[in-house]
PDB file of N, CA, C and O in Angstrom:
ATOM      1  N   UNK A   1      77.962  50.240 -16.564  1.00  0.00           N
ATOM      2  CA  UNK A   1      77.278  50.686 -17.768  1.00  0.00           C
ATOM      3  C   UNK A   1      76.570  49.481 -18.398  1.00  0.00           C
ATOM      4  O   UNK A   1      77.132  48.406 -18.605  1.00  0.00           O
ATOM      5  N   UNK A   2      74.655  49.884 -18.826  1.00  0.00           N
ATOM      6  CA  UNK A   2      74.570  48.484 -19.444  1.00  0.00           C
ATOM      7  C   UNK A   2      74.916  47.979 -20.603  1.00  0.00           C
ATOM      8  O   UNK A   2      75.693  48.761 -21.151  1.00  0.00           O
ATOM      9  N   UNK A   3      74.749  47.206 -21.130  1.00  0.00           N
ATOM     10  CA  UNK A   3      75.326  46.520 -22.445  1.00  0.00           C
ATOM     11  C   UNK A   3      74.028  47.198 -23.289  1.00  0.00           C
ATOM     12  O   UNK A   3      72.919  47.187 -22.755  1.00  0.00           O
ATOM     13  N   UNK A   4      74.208  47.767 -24.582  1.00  0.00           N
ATOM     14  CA  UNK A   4      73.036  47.844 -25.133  1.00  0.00           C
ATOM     15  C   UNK A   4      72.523  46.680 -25.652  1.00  0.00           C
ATOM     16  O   UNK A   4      73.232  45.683 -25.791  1.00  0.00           O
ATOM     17  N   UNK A   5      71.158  46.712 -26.004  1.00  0.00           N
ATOM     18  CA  UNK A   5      70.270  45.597 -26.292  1.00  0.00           C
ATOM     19  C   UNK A   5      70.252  45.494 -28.194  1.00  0.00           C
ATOM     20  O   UNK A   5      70.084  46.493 -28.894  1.00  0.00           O
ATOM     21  N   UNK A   6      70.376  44.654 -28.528  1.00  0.00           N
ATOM     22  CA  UNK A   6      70.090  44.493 -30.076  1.00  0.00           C
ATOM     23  C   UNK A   6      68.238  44.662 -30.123  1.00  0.00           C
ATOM     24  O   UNK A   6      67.393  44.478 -29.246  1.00  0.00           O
ATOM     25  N   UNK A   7      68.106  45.173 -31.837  1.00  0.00           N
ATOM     26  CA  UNK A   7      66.517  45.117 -31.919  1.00  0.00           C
ATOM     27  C   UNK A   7      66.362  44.039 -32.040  1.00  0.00           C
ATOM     28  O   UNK A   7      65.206  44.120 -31.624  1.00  0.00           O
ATOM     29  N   UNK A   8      66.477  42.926 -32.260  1.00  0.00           N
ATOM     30  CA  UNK A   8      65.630  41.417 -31.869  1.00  0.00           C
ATOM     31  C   UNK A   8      65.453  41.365 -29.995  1.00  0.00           C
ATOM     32  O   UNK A   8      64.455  40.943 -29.411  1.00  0.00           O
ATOM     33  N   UNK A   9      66.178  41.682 -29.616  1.00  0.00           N
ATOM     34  CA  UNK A   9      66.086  41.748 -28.572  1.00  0.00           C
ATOM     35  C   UNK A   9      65.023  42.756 -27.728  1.00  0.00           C
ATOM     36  O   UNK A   9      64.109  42.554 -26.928  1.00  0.00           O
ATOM     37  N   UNK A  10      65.584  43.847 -28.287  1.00  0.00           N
ATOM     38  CA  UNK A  10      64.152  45.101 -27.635  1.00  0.00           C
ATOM     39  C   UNK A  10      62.932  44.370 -28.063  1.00  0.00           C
ATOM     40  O   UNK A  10      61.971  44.433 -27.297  1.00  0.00           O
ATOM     41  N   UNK A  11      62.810  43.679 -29.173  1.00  0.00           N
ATOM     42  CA  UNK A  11      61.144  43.433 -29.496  1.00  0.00           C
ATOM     43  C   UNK A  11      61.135  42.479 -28.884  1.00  0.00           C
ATOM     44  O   UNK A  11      60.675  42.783 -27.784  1.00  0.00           O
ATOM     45  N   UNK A  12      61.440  41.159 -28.922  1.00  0.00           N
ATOM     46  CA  UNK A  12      61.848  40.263 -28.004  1.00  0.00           C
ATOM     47  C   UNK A  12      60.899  40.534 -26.404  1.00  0.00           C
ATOM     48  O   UNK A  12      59.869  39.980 -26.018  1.00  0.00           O
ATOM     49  N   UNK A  13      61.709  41.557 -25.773  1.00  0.00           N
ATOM     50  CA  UNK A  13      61.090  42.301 -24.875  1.00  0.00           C
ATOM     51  C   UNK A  13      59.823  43.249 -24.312  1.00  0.00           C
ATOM     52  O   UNK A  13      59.456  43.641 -23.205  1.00  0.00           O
ATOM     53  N   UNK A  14      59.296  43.419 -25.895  1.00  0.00           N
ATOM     54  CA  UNK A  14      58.277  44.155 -25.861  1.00  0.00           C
ATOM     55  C   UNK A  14      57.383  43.228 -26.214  1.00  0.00           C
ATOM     56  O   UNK A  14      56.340  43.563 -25.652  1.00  0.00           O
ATOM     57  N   UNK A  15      57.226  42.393 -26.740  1.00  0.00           N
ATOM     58  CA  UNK A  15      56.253  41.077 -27.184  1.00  0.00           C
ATOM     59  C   UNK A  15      56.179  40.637 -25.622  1.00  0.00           C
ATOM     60  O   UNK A  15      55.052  40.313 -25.248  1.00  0.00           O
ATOM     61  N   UNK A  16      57.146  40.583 -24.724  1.00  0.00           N
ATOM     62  CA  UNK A  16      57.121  39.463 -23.068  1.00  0.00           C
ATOM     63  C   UNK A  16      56.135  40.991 -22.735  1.00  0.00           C
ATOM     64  O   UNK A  16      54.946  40.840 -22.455  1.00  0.00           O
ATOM     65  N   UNK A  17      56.649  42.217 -22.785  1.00  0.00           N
ATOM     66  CA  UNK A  17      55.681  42.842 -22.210  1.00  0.00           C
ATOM     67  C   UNK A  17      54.632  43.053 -22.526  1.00  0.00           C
ATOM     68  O   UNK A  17      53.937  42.931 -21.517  1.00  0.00           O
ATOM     69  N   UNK A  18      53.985  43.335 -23.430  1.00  0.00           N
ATOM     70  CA  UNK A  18      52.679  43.320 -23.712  1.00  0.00           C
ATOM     71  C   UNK A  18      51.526  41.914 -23.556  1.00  0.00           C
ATOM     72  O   UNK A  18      50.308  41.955 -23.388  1.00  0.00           O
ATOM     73  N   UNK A  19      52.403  40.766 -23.678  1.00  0.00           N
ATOM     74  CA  UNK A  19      51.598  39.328 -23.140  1.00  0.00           C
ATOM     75  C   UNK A  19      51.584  39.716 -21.700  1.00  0.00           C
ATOM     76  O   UNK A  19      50.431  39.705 -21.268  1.00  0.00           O
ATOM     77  N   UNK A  20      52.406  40.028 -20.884  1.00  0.00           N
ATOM     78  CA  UNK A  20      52.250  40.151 -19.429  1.00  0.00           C
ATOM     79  C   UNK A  20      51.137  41.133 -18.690  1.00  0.00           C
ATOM     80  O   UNK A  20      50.488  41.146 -17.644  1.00  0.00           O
ATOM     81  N   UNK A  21      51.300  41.889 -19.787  1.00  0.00           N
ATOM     82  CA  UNK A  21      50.133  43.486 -19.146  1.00  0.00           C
ATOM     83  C   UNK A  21      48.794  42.588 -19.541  1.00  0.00           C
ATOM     84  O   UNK A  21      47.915  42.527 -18.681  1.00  0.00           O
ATOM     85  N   UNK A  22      48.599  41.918 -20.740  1.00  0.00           N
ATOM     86  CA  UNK A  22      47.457  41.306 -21.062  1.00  0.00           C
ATOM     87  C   UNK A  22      47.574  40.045 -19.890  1.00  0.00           C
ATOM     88  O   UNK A  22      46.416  39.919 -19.490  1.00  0.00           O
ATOM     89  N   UNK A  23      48.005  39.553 -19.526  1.00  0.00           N
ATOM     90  CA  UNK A  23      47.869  38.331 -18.286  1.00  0.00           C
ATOM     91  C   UNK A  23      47.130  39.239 -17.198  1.00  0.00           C
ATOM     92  O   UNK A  23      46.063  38.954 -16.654  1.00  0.00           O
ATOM     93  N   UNK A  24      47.911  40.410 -16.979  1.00  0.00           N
ATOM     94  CA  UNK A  24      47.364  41.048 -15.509  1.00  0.00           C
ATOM     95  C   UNK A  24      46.286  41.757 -15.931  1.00  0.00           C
ATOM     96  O   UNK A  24      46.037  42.670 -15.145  1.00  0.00           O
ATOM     97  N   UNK A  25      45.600  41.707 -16.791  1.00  0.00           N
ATOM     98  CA  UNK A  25      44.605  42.668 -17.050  1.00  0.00           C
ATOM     99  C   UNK A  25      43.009  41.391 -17.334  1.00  0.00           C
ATOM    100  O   UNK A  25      41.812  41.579 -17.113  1.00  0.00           O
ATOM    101  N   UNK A  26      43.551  40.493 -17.742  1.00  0.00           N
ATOM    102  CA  UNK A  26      42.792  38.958 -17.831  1.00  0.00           C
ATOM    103  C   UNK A  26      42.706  38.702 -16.232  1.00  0.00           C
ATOM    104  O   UNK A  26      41.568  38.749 -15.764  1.00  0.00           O
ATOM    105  N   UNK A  27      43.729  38.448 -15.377  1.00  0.00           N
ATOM    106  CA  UNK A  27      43.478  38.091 -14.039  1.00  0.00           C
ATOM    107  C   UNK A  27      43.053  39.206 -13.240  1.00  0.00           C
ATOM    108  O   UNK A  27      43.210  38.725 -12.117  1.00  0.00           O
ATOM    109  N   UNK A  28      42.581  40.482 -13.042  1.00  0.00           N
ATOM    110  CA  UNK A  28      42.457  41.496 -12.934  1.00  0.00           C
ATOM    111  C   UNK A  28      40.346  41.238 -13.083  1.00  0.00           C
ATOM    112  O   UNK A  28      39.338  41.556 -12.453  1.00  0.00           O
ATOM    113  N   UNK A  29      40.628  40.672 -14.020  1.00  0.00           N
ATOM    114  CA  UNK A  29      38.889  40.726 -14.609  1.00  0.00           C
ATOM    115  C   UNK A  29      38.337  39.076 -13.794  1.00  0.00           C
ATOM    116  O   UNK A  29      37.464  38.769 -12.982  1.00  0.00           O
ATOM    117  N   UNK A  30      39.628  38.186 -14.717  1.00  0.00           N
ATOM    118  CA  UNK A  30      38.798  36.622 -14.102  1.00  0.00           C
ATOM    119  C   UNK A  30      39.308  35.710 -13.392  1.00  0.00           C
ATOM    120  O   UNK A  30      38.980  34.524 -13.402  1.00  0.00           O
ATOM    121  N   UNK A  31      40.591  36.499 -12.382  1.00  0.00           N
ATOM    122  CA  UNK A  31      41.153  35.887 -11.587  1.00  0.00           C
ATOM    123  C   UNK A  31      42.070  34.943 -12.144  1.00  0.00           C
ATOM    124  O   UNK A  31      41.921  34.504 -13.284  1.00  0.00           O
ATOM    125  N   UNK A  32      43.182  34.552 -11.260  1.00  0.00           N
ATOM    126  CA  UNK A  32      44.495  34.023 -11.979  1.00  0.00           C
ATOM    127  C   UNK A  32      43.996  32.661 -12.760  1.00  0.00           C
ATOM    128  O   UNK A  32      44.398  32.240 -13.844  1.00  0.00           O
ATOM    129  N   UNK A  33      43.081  32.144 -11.956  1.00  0.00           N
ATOM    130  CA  UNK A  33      42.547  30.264 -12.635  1.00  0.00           C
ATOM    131  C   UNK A  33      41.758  31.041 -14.256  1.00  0.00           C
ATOM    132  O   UNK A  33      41.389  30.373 -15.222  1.00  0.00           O
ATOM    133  N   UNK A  34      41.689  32.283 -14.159  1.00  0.00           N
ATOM    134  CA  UNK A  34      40.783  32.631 -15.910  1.00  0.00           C
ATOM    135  C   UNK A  34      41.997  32.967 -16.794  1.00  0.00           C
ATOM    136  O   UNK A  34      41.745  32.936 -17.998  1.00  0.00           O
ATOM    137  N   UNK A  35      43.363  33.307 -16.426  1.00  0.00           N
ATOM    138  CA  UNK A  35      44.483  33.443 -17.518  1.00  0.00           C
ATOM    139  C   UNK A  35      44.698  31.930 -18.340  1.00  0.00           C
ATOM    140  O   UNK A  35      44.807  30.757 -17.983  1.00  0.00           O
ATOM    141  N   UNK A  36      44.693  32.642 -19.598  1.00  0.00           N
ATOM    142  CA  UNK A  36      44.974  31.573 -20.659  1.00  0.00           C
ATOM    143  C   UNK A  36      46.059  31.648 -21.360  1.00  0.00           C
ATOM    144  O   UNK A  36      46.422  32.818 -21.478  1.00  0.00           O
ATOM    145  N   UNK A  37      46.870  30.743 -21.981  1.00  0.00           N
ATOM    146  CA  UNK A  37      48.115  31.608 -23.569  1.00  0.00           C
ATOM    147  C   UNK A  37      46.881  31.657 -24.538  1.00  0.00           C
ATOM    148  O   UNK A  37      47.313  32.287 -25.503  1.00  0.00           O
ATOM    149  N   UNK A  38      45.381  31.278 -24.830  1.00  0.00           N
ATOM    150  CA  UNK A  38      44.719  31.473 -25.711  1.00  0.00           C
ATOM    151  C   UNK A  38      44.676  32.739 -25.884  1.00  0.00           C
ATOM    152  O   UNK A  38      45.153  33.396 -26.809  1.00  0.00           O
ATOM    153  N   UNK A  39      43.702  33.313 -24.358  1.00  0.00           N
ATOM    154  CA  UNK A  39      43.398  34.221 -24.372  1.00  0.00           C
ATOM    155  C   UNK A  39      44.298  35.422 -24.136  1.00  0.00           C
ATOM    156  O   UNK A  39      44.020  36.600 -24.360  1.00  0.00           O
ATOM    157  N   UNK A  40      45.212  35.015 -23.737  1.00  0.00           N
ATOM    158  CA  UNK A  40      46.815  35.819 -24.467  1.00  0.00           C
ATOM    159  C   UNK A  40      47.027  36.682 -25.396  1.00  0.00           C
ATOM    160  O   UNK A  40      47.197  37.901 -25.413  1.00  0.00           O
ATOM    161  N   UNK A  41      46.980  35.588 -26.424  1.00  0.00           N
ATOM    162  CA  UNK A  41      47.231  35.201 -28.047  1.00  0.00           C
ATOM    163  C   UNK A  41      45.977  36.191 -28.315  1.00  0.00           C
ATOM    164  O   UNK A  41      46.199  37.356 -28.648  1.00  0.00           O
ATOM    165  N   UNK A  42      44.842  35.775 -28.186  1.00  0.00           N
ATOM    166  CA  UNK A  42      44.003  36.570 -28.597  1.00  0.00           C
ATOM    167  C   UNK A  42      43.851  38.020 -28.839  1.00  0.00           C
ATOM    168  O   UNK A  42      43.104  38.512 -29.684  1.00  0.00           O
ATOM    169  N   UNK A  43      44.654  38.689 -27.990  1.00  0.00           N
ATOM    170  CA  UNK A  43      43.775  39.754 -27.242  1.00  0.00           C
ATOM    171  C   UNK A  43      45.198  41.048 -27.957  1.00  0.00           C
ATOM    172  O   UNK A  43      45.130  42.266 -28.125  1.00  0.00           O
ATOM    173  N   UNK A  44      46.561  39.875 -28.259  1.00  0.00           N
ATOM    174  CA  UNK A  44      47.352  40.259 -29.017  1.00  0.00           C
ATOM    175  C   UNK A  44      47.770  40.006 -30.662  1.00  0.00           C
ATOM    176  O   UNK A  44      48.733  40.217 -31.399  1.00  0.00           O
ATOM    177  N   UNK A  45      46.237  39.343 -30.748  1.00  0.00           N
ATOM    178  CA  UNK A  45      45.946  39.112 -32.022  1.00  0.00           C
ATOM    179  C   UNK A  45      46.971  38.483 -32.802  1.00  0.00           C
ATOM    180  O   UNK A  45      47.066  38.782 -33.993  1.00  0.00           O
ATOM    181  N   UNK A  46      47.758  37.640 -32.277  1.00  0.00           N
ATOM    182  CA  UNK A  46      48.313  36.330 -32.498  1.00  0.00           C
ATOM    183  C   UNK A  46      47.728  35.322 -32.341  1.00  0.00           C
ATOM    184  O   UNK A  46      46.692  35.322 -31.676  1.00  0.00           O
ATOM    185  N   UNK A  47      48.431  33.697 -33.144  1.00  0.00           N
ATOM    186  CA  UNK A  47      48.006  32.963 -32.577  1.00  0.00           C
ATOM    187  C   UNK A  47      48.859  31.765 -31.415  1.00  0.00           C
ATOM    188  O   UNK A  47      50.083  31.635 -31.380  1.00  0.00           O
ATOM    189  N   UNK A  48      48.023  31.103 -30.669  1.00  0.00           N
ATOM    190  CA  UNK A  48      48.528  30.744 -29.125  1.00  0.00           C
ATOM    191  C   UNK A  48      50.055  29.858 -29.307  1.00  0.00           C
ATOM    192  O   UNK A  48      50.879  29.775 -28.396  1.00  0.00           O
ATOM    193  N   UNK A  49      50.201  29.325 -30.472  1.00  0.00           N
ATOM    194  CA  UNK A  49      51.670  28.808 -30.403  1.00  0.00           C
ATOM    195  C   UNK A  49      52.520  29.743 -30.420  1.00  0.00           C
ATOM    196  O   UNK A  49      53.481  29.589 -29.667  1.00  0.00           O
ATOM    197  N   UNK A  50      52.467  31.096 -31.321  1.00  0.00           N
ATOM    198  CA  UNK A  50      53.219  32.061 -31.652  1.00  0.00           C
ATOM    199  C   UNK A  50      53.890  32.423 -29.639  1.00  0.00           C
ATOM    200  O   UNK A  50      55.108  32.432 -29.463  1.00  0.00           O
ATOM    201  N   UNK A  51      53.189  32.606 -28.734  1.00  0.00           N
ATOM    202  CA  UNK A  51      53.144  33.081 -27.584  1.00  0.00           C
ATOM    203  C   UNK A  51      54.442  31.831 -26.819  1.00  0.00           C
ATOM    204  O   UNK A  51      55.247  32.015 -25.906  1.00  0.00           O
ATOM    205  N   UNK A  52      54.182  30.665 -27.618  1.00  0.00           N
ATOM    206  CA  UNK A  52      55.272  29.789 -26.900  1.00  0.00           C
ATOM    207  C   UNK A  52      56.217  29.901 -27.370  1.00  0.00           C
ATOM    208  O   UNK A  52      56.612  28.756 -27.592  1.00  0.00           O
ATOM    209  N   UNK A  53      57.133  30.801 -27.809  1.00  0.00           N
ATOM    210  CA  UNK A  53      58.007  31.257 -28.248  1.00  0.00           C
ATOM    211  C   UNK A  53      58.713  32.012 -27.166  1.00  0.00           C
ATOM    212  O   UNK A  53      59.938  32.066 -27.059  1.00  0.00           O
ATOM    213  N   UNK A  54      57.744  32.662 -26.275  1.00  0.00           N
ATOM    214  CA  UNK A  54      58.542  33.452 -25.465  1.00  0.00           C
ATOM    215  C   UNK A  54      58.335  32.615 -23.973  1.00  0.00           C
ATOM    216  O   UNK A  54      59.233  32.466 -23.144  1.00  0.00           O
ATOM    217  N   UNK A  55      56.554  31.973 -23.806  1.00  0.00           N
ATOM    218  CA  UNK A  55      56.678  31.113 -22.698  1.00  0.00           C
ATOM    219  C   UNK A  55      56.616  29.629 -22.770  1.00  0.00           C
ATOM    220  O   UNK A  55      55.847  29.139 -23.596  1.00  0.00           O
ATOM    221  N   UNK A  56      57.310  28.873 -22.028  1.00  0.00           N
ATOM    222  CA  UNK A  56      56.777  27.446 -22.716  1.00  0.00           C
ATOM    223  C   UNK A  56      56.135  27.307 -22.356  1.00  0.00           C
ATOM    224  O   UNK A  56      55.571  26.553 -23.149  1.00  0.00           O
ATOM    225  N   UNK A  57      55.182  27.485 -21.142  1.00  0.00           N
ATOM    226  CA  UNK A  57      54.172  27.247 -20.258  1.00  0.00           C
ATOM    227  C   UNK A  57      53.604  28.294 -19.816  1.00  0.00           C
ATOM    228  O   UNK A  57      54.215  29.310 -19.487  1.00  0.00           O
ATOM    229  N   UNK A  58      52.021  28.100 -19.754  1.00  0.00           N
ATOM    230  CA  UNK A  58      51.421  28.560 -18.634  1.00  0.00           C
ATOM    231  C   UNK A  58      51.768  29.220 -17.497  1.00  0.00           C
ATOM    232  O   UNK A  58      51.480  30.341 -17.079  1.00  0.00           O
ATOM    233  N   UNK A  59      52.563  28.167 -16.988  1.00  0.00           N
ATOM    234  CA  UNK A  59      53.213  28.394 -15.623  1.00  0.00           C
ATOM    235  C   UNK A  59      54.784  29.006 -15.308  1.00  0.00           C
ATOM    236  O   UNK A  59      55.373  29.258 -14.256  1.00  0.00           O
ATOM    237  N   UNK A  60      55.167  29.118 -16.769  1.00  0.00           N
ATOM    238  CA  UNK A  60      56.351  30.210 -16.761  1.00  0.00           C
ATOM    239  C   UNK A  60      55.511  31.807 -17.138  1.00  0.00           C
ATOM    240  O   UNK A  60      56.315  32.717 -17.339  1.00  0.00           O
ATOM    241  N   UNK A  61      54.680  32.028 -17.198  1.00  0.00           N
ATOM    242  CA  UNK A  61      53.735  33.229 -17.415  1.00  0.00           C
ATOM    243  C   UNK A  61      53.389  33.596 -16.207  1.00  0.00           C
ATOM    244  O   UNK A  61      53.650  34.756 -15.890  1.00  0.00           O
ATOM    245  N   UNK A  62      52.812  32.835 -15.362  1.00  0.00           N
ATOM    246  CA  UNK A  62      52.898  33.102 -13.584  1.00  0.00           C
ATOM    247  C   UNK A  62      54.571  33.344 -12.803  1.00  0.00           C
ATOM    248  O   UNK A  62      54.933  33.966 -11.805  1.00  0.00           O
ATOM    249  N   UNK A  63      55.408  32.385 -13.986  1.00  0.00           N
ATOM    250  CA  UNK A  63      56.580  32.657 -12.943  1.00  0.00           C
ATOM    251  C   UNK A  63      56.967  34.133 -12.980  1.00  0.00           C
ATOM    252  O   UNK A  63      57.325  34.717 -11.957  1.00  0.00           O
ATOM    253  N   UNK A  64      56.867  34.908 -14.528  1.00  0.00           N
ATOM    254  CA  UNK A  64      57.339  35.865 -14.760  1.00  0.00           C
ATOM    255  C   UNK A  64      56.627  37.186 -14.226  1.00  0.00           C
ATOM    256  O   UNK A  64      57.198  38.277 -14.227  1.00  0.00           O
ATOM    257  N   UNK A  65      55.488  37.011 -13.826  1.00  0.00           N
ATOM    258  CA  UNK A  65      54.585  38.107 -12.734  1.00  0.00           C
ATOM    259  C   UNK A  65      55.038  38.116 -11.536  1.00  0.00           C
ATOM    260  O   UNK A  65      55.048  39.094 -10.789  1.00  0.00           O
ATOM    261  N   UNK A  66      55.487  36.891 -11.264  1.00  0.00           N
ATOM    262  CA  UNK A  66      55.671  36.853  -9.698  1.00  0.00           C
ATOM    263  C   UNK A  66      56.762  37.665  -9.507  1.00  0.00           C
ATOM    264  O   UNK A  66      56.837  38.608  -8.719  1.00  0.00           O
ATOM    265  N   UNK A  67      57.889  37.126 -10.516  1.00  0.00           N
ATOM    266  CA  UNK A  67      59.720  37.395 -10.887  1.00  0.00           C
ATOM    267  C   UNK A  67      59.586  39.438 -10.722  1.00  0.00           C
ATOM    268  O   UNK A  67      60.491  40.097 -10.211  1.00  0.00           O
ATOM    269  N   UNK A  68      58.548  39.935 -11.168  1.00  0.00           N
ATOM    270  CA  UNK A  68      58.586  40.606 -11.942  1.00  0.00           C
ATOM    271  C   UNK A  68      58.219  41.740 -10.482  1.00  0.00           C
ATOM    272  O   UNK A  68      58.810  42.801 -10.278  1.00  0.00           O
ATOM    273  N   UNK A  69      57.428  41.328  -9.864  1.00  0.00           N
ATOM    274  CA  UNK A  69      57.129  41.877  -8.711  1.00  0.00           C
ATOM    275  C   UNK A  69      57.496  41.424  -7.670  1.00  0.00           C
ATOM    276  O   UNK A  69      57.184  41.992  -6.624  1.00  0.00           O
ATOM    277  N   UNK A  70      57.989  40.684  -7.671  1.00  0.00           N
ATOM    278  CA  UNK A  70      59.264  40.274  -6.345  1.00  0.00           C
ATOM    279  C   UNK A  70      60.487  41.146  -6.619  1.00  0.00           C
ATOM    280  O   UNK A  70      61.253  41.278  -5.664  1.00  0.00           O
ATOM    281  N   UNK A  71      60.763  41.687  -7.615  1.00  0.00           N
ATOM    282  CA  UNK A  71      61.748  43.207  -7.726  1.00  0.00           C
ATOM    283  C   UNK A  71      61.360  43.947  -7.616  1.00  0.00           C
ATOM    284  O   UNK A  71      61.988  44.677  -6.849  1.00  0.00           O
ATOM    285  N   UNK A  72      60.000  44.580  -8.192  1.00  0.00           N
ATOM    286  CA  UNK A  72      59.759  45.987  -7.337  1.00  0.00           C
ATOM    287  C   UNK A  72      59.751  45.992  -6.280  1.00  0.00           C
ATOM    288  O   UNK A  72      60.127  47.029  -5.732  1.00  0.00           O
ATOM    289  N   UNK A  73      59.407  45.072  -5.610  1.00  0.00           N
ATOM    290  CA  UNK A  73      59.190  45.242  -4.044  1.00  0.00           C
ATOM    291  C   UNK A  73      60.721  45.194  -3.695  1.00  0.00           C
ATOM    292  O   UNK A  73      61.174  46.297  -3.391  1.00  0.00           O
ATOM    293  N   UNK A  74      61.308  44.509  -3.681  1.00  0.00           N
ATOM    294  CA  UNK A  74      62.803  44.357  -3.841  1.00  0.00           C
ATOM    295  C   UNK A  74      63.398  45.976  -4.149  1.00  0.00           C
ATOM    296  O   UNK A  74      64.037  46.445  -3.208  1.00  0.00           O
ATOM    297  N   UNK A  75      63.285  46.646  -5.069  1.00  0.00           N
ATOM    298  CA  UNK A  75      63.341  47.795  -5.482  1.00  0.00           C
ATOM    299  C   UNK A  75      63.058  48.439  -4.188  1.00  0.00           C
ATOM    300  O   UNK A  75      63.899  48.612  -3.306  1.00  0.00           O
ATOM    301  N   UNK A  76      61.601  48.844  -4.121  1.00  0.00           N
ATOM    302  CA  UNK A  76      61.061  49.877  -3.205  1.00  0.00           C
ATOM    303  C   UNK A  76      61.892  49.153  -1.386  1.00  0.00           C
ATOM    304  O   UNK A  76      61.914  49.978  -0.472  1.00  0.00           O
ATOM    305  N   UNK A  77      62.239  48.289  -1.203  1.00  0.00           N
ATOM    306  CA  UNK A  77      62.535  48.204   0.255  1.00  0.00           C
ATOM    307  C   UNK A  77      64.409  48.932  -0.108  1.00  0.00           C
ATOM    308  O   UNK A  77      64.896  49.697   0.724  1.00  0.00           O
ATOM    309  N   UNK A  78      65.073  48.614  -1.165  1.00  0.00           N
ATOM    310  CA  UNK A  78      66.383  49.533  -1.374  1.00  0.00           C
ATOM    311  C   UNK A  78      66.302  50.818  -0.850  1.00  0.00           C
ATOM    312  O   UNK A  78      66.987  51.483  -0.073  1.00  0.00           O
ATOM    313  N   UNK A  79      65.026  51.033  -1.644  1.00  0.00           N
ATOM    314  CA  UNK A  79      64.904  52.898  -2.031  1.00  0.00           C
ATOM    315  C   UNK A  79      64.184  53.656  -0.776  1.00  0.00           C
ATOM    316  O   UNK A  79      63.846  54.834  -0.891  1.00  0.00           O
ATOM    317  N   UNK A  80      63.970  52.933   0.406  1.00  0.00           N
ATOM    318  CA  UNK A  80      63.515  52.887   1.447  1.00  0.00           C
ATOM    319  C   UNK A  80      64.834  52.929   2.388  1.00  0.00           C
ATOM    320  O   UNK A  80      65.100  53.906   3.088  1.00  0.00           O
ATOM    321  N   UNK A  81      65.486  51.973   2.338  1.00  0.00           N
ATOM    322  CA  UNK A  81      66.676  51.610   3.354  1.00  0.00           C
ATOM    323  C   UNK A  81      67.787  53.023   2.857  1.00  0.00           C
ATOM    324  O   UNK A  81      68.418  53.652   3.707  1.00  0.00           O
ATOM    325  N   UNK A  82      67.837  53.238   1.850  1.00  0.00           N
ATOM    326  CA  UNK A  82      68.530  54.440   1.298  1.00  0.00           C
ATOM    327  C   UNK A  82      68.167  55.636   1.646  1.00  0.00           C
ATOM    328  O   UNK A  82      69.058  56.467   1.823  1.00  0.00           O
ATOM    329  N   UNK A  83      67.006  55.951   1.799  1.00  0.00           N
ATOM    330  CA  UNK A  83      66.275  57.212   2.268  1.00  0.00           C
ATOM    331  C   UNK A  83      66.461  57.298   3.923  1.00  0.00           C
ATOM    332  O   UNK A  83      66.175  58.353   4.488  1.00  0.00           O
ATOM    333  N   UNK A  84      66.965  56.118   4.704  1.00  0.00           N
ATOM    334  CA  UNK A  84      67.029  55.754   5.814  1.00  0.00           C
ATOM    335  C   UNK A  84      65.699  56.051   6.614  1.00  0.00           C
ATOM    336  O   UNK A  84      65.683  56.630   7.701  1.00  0.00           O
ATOM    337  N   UNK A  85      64.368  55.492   5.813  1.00  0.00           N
ATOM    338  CA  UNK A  85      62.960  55.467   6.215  1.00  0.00           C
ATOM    339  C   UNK A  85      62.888  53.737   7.307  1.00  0.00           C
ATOM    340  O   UNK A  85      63.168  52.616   6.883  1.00  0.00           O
ATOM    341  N   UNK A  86      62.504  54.044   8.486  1.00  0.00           N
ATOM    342  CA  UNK A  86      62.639  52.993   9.151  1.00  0.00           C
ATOM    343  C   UNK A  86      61.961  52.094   9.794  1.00  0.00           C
ATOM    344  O   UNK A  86      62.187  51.079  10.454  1.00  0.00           O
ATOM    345  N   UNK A  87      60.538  53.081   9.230  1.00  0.00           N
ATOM    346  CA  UNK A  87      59.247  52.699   9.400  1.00  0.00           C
ATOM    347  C   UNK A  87      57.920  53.594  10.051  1.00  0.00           C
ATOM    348  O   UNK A  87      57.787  54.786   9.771  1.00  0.00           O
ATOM    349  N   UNK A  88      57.124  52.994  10.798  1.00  0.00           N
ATOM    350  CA  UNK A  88      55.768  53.897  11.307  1.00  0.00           C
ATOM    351  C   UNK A  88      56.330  54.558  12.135  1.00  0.00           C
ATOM    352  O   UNK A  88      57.279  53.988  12.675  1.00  0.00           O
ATOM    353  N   UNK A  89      56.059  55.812  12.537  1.00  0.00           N
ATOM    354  CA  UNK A  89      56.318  56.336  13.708  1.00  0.00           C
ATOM    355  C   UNK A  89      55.168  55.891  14.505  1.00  0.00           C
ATOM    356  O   UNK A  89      54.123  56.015  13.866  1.00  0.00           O
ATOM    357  N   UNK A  90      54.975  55.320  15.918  1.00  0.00           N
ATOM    358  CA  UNK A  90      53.999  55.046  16.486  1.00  0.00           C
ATOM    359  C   UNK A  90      53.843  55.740  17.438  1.00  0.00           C
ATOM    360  O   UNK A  90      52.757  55.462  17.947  1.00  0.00           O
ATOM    361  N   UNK A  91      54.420  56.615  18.039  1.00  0.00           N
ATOM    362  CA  UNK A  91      54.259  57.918  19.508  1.00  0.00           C
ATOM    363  C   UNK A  91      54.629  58.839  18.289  1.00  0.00           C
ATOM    364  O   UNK A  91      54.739  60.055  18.445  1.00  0.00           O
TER     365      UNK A  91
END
């Protein structure tokens, strides 16, 4: 059973998500070298220190996309091996 989450915490969580959807939606348009915490900040109408609160870096903002989709995929090969799907049929 999970632990429930406190509300500092749910928002907490919803502030990492909404900077993240805005990262993939910035690299989406200008490629990963065009993501900024400016243009972050911006676009969540904060300003760019406020954002280092949740990343210290740049490059913990890439870690957390990567983190983030290295489990779904992680996910979907479970939910695969469970279904006992084993791959292409090729004949």
């Amino acid at each position: 059973m999970a632990t429930p989450i406190s509300r500092t915490q749910a928002r907490r969580e919803g502030v990492i998500d909404e900077a993240l959807a805005h990262a993939l939606d910035i690299m989406a348009v200008d490629g990963a070298g065009g993501l900024s915490i400016s243009e972050m900040a911006r676009r969540m109408g904060i300003r760019p220190p406020s954002l280092y609160k949740y990343f210290p870096s740049l490059h913990a903002v890439y870690d957390e996309i990567f983190r983030r989709g290295s489990q779904e995929i992680l996910e979907m090969v479970h939910e695969l091996i469970a279904t006992g799907v084993t791959g292409i049929d090729l004949y």
